[in-house]
N, C-alpha and C positions, 0 to 999 in steps of 0.2 A: 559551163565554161571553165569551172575551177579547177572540176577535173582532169578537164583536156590539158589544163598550163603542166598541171601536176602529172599526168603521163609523160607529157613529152619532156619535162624535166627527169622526171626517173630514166627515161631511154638515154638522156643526151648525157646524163652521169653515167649510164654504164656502159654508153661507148667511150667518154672519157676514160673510164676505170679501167676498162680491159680490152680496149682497142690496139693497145700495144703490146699487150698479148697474145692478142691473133696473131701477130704480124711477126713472131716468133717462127711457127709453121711454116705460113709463109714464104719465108728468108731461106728456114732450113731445109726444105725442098728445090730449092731454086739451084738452078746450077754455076750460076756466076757468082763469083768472089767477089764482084761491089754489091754493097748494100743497099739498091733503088732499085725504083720502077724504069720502065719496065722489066719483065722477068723475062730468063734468059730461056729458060727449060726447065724440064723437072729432072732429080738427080738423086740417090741415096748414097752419093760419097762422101757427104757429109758424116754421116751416120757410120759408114762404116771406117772411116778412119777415128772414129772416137776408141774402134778396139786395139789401134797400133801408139799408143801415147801414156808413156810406163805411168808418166809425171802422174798424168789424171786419173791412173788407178791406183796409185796410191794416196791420193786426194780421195779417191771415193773411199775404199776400205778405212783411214780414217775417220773422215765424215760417219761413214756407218758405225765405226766403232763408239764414237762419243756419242751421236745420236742415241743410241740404244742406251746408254751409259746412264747419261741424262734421260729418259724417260723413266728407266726404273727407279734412279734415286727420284727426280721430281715426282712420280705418281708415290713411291711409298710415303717423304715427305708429305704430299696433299691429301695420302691418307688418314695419316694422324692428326693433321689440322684439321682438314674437315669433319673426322670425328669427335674431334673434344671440342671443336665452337656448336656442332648437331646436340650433343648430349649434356654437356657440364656449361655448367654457370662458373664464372672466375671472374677477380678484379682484373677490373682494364683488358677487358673481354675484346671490346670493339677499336679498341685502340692498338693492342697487339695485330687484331684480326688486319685493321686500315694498313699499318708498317708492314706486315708481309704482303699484302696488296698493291704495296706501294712502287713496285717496278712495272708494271700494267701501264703507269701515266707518269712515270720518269721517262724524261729523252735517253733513249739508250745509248749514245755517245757519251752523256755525264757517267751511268753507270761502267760504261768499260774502259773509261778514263782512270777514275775511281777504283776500281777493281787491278789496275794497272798499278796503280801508285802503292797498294796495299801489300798487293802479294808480291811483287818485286823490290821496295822498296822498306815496306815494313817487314814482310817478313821471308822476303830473301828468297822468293821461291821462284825459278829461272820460267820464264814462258814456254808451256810444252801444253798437250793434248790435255793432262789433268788441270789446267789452269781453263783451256777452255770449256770444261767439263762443270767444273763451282762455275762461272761465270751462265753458260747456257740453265742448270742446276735455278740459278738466282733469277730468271727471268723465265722457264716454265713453271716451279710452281705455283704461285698464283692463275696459272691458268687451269691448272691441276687441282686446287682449291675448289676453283668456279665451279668445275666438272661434277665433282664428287660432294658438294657442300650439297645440290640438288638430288643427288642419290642417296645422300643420309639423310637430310630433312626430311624426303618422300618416304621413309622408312618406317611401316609401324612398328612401333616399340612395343608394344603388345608380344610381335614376334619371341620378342626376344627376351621379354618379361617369363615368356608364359615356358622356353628353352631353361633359363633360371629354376624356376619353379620346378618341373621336372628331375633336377640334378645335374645339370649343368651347370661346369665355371664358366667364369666370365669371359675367359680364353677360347674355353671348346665353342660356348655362344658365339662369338665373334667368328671364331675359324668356319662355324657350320652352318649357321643361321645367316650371319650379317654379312660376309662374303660375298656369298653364292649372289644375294639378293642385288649386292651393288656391283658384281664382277662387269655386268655392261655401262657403269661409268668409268668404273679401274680401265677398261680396254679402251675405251675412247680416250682418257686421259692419258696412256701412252702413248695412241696414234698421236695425237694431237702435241704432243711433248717430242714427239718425234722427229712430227712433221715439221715443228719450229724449229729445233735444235739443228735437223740437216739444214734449213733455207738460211738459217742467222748469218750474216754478214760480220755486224761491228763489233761486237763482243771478238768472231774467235779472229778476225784483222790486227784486233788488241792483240790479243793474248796468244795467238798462237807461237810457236816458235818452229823449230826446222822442219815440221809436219804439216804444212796447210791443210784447212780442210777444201773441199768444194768451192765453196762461194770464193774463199779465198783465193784458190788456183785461177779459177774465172776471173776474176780481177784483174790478177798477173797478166791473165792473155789478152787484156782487151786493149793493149799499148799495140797488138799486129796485128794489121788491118789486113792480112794474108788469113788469118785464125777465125775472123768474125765466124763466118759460115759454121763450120765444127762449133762454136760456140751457142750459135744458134740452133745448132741440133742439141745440144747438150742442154740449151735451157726448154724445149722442148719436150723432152725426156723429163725433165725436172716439173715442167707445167703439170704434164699429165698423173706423174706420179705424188704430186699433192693434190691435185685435186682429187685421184682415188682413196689417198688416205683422209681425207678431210671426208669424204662423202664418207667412207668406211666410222669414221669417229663418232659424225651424227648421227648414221646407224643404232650404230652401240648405243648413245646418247636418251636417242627418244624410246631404244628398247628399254633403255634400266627403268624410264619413267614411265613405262607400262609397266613394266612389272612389279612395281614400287606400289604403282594406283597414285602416284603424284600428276599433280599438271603439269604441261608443260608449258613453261615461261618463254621460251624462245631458243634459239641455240646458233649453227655455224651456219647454218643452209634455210 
């Protein structure tokens, strides 16, 4: 009987969770401009006026451009952290480690409140696409951490003892040994840096300035009730192409931790 409570709790949370998600699809296929039942017809002019609207392509090539921005610095960031909390002992190990952690389970309004009052305020730096770049930057790497702290821990050191030994520095070691071995966290930890960095809303709402990204442009439109539809194709688009990169990230994920020979603790999927 405990079981059965406990199934039908898990199903009725996940139609909570992502029942508004379907309905996305839904909407964007539909060919009537109000947003109810019942549906009018099915339609792709939704879809195909997303490619006559300048506003939103330059909301995307922004978007892309910081996205990508911010993965590379967050994963190089979570590289070096995750390797010096994997191999070196230091004071206030765990205390450093928690503070950079520490945006994970901060309300992300305080953080981009905060980040607002700093760079504009303390030190005078006007809201443009690099502001939301530190800011997205400040909230992937800890997730970039996460990633790559399981691909160095899983790491025998033997590996890289035994590269030492041979004549190798500790640079060629790391370039050719210790890379190669964790390159399927580093890739997941870019998807995955990626993936958040284009969906973020409140940070780049802050911080942006005469260049919206994405989420932000969406915002703007959702005051005409004429635009819902295009919007719903567009979040659409946006569903599917996280959820490719999210499954793409796990991928990578549980391949580093085969090939590592670590366990795997759990992950995204």
């Amino acid at each position: 009987m405990k079981g059965g409570w406990l199934r039908f709790y898990a199903v009725f949370y996940l139609l909570f969770l992502y029942a508004p998600i379907l309905l996305l699809p839904v909407f964007a296929f539909n060919s009537s401009t109000i947003i109810a039942f019942p549906l009018s017809g099915f339609t792709l002019d939704w879809f195909a006026q997303l490619a006559e609207i300048p506003a939103l392509h330059a909301a995307v090539l922004n978007s892309l451009a910081i996205a990508v921005t911010t993965a590379i610095l967050a994963t190089v960031l979570g590289i070096c952290a995750a390797r010096a909390g994997a191999r070196y002992e230091f004071p206030g190990k765990k205390g450093i480690t928690g503070l950079i952690m520490l945006p994970l389970v901060m309300p992300e309004i305080i953080v981009a409140v905060s980040l607002l009052v700093v760079l504009t305020k303390v030190l005078g730096i006007n809201p443009s696409s690099w502001t939301i770049i530190a800011g997205h930057v400040l909230m992937c790497t800890p997730f970039s951490i996460a990633i790559l702290n399981s691909a160095f821990q899983n790491l025998d050191r033997s590996l890289e003892e035994a590269a030492i030994d041979l004549g190798e520095t500790p640079w060629s070691t790391f370039r050719l040994i210790t890379l190669p071995l964790v390159m399927p966290g580093i890739v997941s930890s870019l998807l995955i840096s990626f993936t958040i960095s284009l969906d973020e809303f409140i940070i780049a709402f802050f911080l942006s300035g005469s260049e919206p990204t994405l989420p932000v442009y969406i915002w703007s439109q959702l005051r005409f009730p004429q635009k819902l539809p295009v919007i719903m194709a567009l979040g659409t688009i946006l569903v599917a192409l996280s959820v490719i990169l999210l499954t793409a990230a796990e991928y990578y994920r549980r391949r580093g931790v085969k090939r590592t020979g670590g366990q795997d603790t759990g992950g995204f999927l």
